[in-house]
C-alpha positions as CSV (number, residue, x, y, z in Angstrom):
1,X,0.0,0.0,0.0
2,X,1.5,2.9,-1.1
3,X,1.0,6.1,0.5
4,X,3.1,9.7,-1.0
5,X,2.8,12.6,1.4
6,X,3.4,15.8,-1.2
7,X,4.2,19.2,0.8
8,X,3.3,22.2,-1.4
9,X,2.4,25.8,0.0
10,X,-0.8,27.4,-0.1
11,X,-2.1,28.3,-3.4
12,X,-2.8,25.2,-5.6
13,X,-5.7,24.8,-7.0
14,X,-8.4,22.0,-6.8
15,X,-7.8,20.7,-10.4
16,X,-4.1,21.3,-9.7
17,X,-4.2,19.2,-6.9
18,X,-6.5,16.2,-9.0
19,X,-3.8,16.4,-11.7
20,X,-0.8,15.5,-8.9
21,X,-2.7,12.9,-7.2
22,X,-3.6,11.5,-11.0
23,X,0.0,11.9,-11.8
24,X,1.1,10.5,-8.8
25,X,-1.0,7.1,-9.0
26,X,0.1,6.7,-12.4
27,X,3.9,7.3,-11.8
28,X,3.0,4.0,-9.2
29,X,1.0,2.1,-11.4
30,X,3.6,2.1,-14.4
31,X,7.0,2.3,-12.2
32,X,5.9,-0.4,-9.2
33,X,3.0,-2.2,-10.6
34,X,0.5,-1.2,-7.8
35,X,-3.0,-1.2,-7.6
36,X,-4.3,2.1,-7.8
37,X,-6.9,1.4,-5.6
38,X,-4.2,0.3,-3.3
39,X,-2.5,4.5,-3.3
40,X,-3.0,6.7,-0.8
41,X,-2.0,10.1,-1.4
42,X,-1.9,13.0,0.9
43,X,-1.5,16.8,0.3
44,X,-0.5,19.0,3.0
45,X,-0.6,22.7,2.2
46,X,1.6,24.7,4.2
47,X,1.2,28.7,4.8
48,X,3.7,30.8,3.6
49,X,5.2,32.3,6.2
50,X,5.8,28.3,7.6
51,X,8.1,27.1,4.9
52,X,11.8,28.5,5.0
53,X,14.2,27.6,2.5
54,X,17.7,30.2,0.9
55,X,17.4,32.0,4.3
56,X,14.3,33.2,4.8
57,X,10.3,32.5,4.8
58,X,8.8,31.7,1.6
59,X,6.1,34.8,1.7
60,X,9.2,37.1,2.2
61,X,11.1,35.4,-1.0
62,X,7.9,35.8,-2.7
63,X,7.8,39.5,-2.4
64,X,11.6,39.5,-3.9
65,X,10.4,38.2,-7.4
């Protein structure tokens, strides 16, 4: 039983989020043979100003571009 936890921030749409989890089970089906009934995947949207990365918070990187 596979199960893919996929970290994104805030912002993703609903259909954007249907094509990763489509995506996703496919990747598994092809790659490891599974079941697609058999995936479980989980998408945990984080805010902003909780993800760091090059230093700083992601909202304040944001505002650079």
């Amino acid at each position: 039983m596979p199960y893919v936890n996929v970290q994104i921030t805030k912002g993703a749409t609903r259909d954007e989020k249907a094509q990763l989890v489509g995506e996703i089970t496919d990747t598994l089906v092809r790659v490891l043979a599974k079941k697609p009934e058999h995936i479980h995947i989980v998408i945990d949207e984080v805010d902003a100003d909780n993800w760091g990365f090059a230093g700083m918070l992601t909202s304040d990187y944001r505002k650079r571009e």
